[in-house]
C-alpha angles and dihedrals in degrees: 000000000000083000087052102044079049098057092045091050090048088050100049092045095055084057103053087040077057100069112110118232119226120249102161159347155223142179118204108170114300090350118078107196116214119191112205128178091261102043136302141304130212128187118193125189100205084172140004098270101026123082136173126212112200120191112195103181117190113264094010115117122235128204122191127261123266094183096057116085098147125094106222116255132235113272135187099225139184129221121190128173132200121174084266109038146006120220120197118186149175132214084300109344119089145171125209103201109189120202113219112054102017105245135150130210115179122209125195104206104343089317126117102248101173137326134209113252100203091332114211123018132162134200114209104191086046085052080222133125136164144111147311136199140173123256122218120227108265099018121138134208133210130186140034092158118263105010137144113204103098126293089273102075083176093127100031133114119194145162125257097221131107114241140159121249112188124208097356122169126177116344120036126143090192131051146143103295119031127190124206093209138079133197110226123203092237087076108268150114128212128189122183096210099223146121099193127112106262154133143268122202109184103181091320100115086027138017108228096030126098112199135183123186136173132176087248122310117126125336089222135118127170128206117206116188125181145171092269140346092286094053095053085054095045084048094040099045083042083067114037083031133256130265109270111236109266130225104267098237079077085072092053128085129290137226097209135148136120091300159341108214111194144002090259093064097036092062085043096062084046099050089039092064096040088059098051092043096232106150118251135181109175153359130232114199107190128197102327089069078083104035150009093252147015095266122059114024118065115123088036077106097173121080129290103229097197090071098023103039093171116023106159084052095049090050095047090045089051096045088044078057087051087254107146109210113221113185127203115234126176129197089239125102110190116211092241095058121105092242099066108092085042091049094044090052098049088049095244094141127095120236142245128225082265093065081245120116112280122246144176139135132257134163097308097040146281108332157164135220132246114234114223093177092069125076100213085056091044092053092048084046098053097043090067088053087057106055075050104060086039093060094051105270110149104198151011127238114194114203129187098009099137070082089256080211122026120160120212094238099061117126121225131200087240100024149330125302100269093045089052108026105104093044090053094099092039082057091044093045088049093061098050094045096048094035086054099039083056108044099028102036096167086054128092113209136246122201120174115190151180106201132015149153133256113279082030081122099066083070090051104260119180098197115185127197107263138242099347118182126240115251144060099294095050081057096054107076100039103103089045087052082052101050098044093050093045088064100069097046097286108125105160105047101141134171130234099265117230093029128279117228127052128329111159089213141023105267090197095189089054085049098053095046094054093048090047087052090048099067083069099048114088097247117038096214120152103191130163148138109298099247089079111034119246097205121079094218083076098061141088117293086245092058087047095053098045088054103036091083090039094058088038092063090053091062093043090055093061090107092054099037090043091054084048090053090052093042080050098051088046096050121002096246109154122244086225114049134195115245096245086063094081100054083067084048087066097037098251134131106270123252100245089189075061097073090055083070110100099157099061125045141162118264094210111313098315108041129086109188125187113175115214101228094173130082124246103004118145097199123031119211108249121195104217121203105206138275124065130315140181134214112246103214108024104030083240102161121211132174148191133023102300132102118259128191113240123213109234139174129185084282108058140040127191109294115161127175132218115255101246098021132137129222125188114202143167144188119294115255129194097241128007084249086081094055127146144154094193077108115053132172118182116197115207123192118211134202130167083234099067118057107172120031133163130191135178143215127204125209144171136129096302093237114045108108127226083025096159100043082047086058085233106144146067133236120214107207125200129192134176132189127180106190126136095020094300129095117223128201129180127198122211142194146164147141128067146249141179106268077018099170104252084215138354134229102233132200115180115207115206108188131194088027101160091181138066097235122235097218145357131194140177106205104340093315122122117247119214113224108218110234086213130028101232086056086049086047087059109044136065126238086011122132133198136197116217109203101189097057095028100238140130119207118194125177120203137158113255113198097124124100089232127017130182120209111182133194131207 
C-alpha cells in the first residue's frame, strides 16, 4: 500500500511540475497567442460561442485536425489583463486565462461553464498526453461515441479506440466508432481534437476530475456553449460540418444479409418483393460480389463473373425497378487477391517499419492495408470507386475501417497506427465524397460506414452500430447507441434490424419489434448473417402481414422524414432526439433527469417513440415530457412528465404525438421512384392546450444535390390559431424546383375534434360537410367529420401561395 501511495504521489507530482507558466501575448484577429516557458497557446473563437484552446508544447509532434472544418469567423473580441491573468471574450463566450500557473476557466454569460483542472500534461515515459478539467457536483456527461453503459458516462472510464465488438448486447465500454467528446448538463460541449488511440476518463479515477488522453495525436480541445441543447449542436456541427441531404431513395427500404451470392439470387430478392408489393429502395451485396466465399478474396474489389456474369446489365435492370446497389468494400488487400501486385505497385500499401509493405493475418487471410492517408493510395482507391459508380453502383458501404486490425507498427503516410488509427474511416470517407462530388456532380453520395472521426458527417457518413447480436438483449441498447451518437452530428446512426450475429432460430417476436422500431430510425436496413433471413419476404405470411402496414408507414412518412433530413443538414439537429430536448422546444429549462432515458425518444418534433424490447408484454412503460400527447393509433390522450404504461398488442408499439403537431403524409409507393405529393394529406393534431402551433415540409427532386445552396425547393409552411371559438389555419408555400406540383390535392386531417363543426371555409369559401364518407371519397373541396374517431377530414385544392381554412 505505501508502494503504491508513492507511485501515485510521484505521479501526481510530474504532472503538476508539468503547468506552463505565461510570458507573453499576442491578438491577431480571432487567435490570441499565448508563449509559455514550455511552448506556445493559441485560443481561437471560430464562432461566438465556440472556442479552441491549442497547446503546442516544444518538442511535442503535431499532427492536423481532422474534426475542424470551419474557418473561423470574424468576432468582435475583448481582451482584458490583470497582473494574474489575462480574459478574452465574445458577445457571451469568454476565457479567463490565468498566468501563473497557466490555467483556463470558461464562462457562458457570465456563468462558470468548465474549468481546466491542471490543462494540458504529458507523461513521457507513458508516452501519453492530454487534458484535464474539473467536474461540478451533480454534471452529467453524455457522449464518447458507440458505447453501452446509460446515457450518463459520469463514472466511466473507456478506451478511444475503434474497435469491433461483435454480437454485443447490453453492456459494452468499446465499440466501432468512438468519439473523444462529451455533452454536460451544465451546457456545454467538449471535444478533445484528436485521432489517436486514447482514453477518457470521465470521474472514474476520481471523482471530480475530467481527463482525455491520446498516444500522440494533437494537444487541442474545444469547448461550444449555446442557449440550449440544439444550439450547442448547431454551434458544434457548424464547426466539424453538417451532413450533407441525402437522395430520398436513402429513407426507403432495403434488400441486405450476408450475402447475396449470385445474380440469380440478387434479382430474385428483387422480384420476390415486388410480387408480394412490399416497398424497396435499395440492395446491399455484401462481400461475394468479389468473390465465391468469405477467405481469399478481399481486395479483388471488381466483380466475380462467375457468379455475376453481367453486372453493368443487372444494375441498370434494378435501378430501372427503382432498386438503389449499394457494394461492400473494406480497406484490406489480402496477398492472394487479384489486386495485390496492382495495389503494391501503385504504393497503396502501407508500410513496416522495414519501408516494405506491410503485412500481417487476421480472420479473411494474409493481408495489407490500404493508406488512406496517402495520396498515391487514395488515387489507386478511388479509382476503383469510380469504375464502380460508372458502371451504376449507387453507394458505398465501408467495412472494417476501424481498422478492424491495425498493428501498431504500421507506418502512415502522416504518422504511426495509434496516432492515426480513429481517423482511419474520416480519411477513408474523405476520399469517396470528394472523389464523388467531383466525378458525379449530379449524384448525391452515399457512404455507409462502420468507424469514423468527429466532423466524418459533413461527407455524408451513415455510420450503423456494428455487429449486434440477435436477440432481445442486442435490441436493448439501440435507442440509447442512437442517441449518443446523434449528439455529436450523427443523424442517421441505425442499427441492423432484426438483429446481425447467431441465433440459432427465428425468434419472430423479436423480429417484428425491431422492425417496428426501425420505421422510426433514420435508415430502414434488415441485415444479418444468411442462416435466419433477414428479409421479411421470406417469412411467414403472419410475420408479412404484421409488418406490411408497418413498411408501408415508412413510405408514407417520406413528407415528414425528408423535411427531418433538410432540418439535419441545416443544422445538425439529429432525426432521433433525446427526451430532455423537448423541454428547449418549448422554451423551457431542460429536464436534466431527462438525459438519464434511453428507452423513449423523439422521432423528429412530433414523434415519441418507445420500442418494446421484451417478449410477451401487453403494455409497454412510456416517459412522458410534458405537455400533451396522443396515441397514434388508438386517440388515447396523456399528459404531463410522468411514465405511463402503453397498451400494446403485436401490432402496435408506443407512438405518441405531440399535441399541435403537424404531420405531412402521403400515400405509400413501391419504390421512392413513384413519389409523389400531388397528393398530400397533413395530419394536425388539436388540443384545447395548445393555441398557436406551426409545422414545415420540405421538398425538392429527391436527387439534385446542393439542393438547398442551389435555392431549388420548396417549403411547405403550416400554421394554426384557435382563438374566438374558431380554429384558423394558413397554408404556405414558396420556392421552386424542377417537376415542382402546379397545385396539390389536399386533405387536411383535425384530430381530436370533439365537436361537428358549424361551419368550414377556405378562403373565405364555404365548404360543404358530407353527411356520409363515400360521398366525401368522391367529391372535391368537401370536407367530413368522423364521431366515432373524433376527426374532421377536409380536401381542397391547394395551388395558392397562402390559403386560410377556418373552423367554427
Amino acid at each position: 500500500m505505501k508502494r503504491l501511495f508513492f507511485v501515485l504521489f510521484t505521479l501526481c507530482c510530474t504532472v503538476a511540475a508539468q503547468a506552463a507558466q505565461y510570458q507573453q501575448h499576442s491578438l491577431t484577429g480571432n487567435t490570441l497567442t499565448i508563449q509559455t516557458d514550455s511552448g506556445q497557446l493559441s485560443l481561437t473563437f471560430y464562432q461566438n460561442d465556440v472556442v479552441e484552446a491549442f497547446y503546442q508544447r516544444e518538442g511535442v509532434k503535431q499532427l492536423p485536425s481532422f474534426s475542424i472544418s470551419q474557418l473561423s469567423e470574424p468576432q468582435q473580441l475583448r481582451l482584458t489583463e490583470s497582473a494574474a491573468a489575462l480574459t478574452l471574450g465574445s458577445a457571451s463566450l469568454t476565457v479567463k486565462i490565468n498566468k501563473a500557473p497557466l490555467q483556463l476557466s470558461y464562462y457562458y454569460q457570465g456563468k462558470l461553464l468548465l474549468a481546466e483542472e491542471q490543462g494540458y500534461f504529458q507523461h513521457p515515459q507513458q508516452q501519453q498526453h492530454g487534458f484535464r478539467f474539473a467536474l461540478s457536483d451533480g454534471e452529467k456527461l453524455l457522449g464518447g461515441g458507440q458505447r453501452v453503459l446509460g446515457m450518463d458516462r459520469r463514472g466511466q472510464k473507456f478506451p478511444l479506440y475503434n474497435k469491433a465488438h461483435y454480437g454485443y448486447t447490453t453492456e459494452s465500454s468499446q465499440m466501432y466508432f468512438s468519439l473523444p467528446a462529451v455533452m454536460s448538463s451544465n451546457n456545454y460541449l467538449l471535444l478533445f481534437d484528436n485521432s489517436a488511440k486514447g482514453e477518457a476518463d470521465l470521474g472514474h479515477t476520481e471523482p471530480d476530475i475530467m481527463q482525455f488522453s491520446a498516444e500522440g495525436g494533437r494537444s487541442s480541445y474545444v469547448v461550444v456553449a449555446g442557449d440550449s441543447y440544439p444550439q450547442i449542436i448547431n454551434n458544434y456541427t457548424a464547426l466539424t460540418g453538417r451532413q450533407p441531404l441525402p437522395a430520398r431513395w436513402t429513407l426507403g427500404n432495403y434488400a441486405s444479409r450476408f450475402g447475396y451470392r449470385n445474380e440469380a439470387e440478387t434479382r430474385a430478392v428483387v422480384q420476390k418483393f415486388r410480387e408480394l408489393k412490399l416497398p424497396l429502395d435499395a440492395l446491399v451485396l455484401d462481400l461475394y460480389w468479389f468473390g465465391p466465399d468469405i477467405q481469399g478474396h478481399m481486395g479483388n474489389l471488381d466483380w466475380d463473373k462467375n457468379a455475376f456474369p453481367q453486372p453493368e446489365a443487372m444494375l441498370a435492370d434494378l435501378k430501372a425497378d427503382g432498386v438503389n446497389t449499394i457494394l461492400v468494400t473494406e480497406p484490406f488487400v489480402l496477398t492472394s487477391s487479384k489486386r495485390w501486385q496492382e495495389a503494391v505497385a501503385a504504393g497503396a500499401i502501407a508500410a513496416g517499419l522495414d519501408g516494405k509493405p506491410k503485412t500481417f493475418d487476421f480472420y479473411f487471410g494474409n493481408t495489407g492495408l490500404i493508406d488512406v492517408f496517402n495520396p498515391k493510395a487514395q488515387d489507386w482507391f478511388w479509382q476503383i470507386y469510380k469504375g464502380l459508380a460508372n458502371q451504376g453502383v449507387a453507394g458505398v458501404w465501408g467495412d472494417l475501417g476501424e481498422p478492424e486490425v491495425h498493428p501498431d507498427d504500421t507506418v502512415h503516410a502522416i504518422g504511426m497506427a495509434n496516432e492515426v488509427h480513429n481517423a482511419y474511416g474520416h480519411q477513408w470517407a474523405d476520399m469517396v465524397y470528394n472523389g464523388m462530388r467531383r466525378d458525379f456532380p449530379l449524384q448525391r453520395p452515399f457512404i455507409m460506414m462502420r468507424a469514423g472521426a468527429p466532423g466524418s458527417q459533413r461527407y455524408g457518413m451513415v455510420p450503423w452500430t456494428g455487429d449486434v447480436e440477435r436477440s432481445w438483449g442486442g435490441l436493448k441498447p439501440q435507442v440509447e447507441l442512437a442517441l449518443s451518437m446523434g449528439l455529436f452530428g450523427f443523424g442517421y446512426i441505425h442499427s441492423d434490424l432484426g438483429g446481425f450475429a447467431g441465433g440459432e432460430q427465428f425468434d419472430k417476436e423479436l423480429y417484428i419489434r425491431w422492425l417496428q422500431y426501425g420505421v422510426f430510425q433514420p435508415v430502414y436496413r434488415p441485415h444479418a448473417q444468411e442462416h435466419i433471413a433477414p428479409e421479411m419476404v421470406f417469412h411467414d405470411s403472419d410475420t408479412i402481414e404484421t409488418l406490411r402496414p408497418w413498411l408501408n408507414l415508412r413510405y408514407q412518412l417520406l413528407p415528414y422524414n425528408y423535411t427531418l433530413a433538410y432540418q439535419n443538414s441545416l443544422t445538425g439537429m439529429p432525426l432521433m432526439r433525446p427526451l430532455f430536448f423537448y423541454q428547449d422546444s418549448v422554451a423551457n429549462e431542460a429536464n436534466t433527469a431527462l438525459m438519464d432515458e434511453k428507452n423513449s425518444y423523439l422521432w423528429g418534433d412530433a414523434f415519441l417513440v418507445a420500442p418494446v424490447t421484451e417478449p410477451g408484454v401487453t403494455s409497454w412503460p412510456v416517459q412522458l415530457p410534458g405537455g400533451v400527447w396522443f396515441d397514434y393509433f388508438s386517440g388515447k390522450r396523456y399528459a404531463g412528465s410522468n411514465k405511463v404504461g402503453v397498451p400494446v398488442t403485436i401490432n402496435t408499439i408506443p407512438v405518441l404525438v405531440k399535441a399541435g403537431s403537424f404531420v405531412p403524409m402521403t400515400a405509400a409507393v413501391q419504390s421512392t421512384q413513384d413519389y409523389s405529393s400531388n397528393k398530400l394529406t397533413l395530419h394536425y393534431y388539436a388540443d384545447p392546450s395548445v393555441e398557436c402551433a406551426k409545422g414545415e415540409m420540405y421538398e425538392d427532386d429527391g436527387k439534385t444535390p446542393d439542393a438547398i445552396a442551389k435555392g431549388q425547393f420548396e417549403l411547405l409552411n403550416f400554421y394554426y390559431l384557435q382563438q374566438d371559438g374558431e380554429q384558423k389555419f394558413e397554408l404556405r408555400r414558396s420556392g421552386d424546383y424542377p417537376g415542382k406540383p402546379d397545385s396539390r390535392e389536399l386533405t387536411l386531417v383535425v384530430h381530436n375534434q370533439t365537436a361537428t363543426p358549424k361551419h368550414i371555409s377556405v378562403d373565405g369559401r364555404y365548404i360543404q360537410l358530407a353527411p356520409q364518407q363515400a360521398r366525401f371519397n368522391r367529391m372535391q373541396n368537401v370536407a367530413w367529420y368522423d364521431k366515432a374517431a373524433k376527426q374532421l377530414k377536409v380536401k381542397i385544392t391547394w395551388q395558392a401561395d397562402k390559403t386560410q381554412l377556418t373552423i367554427r
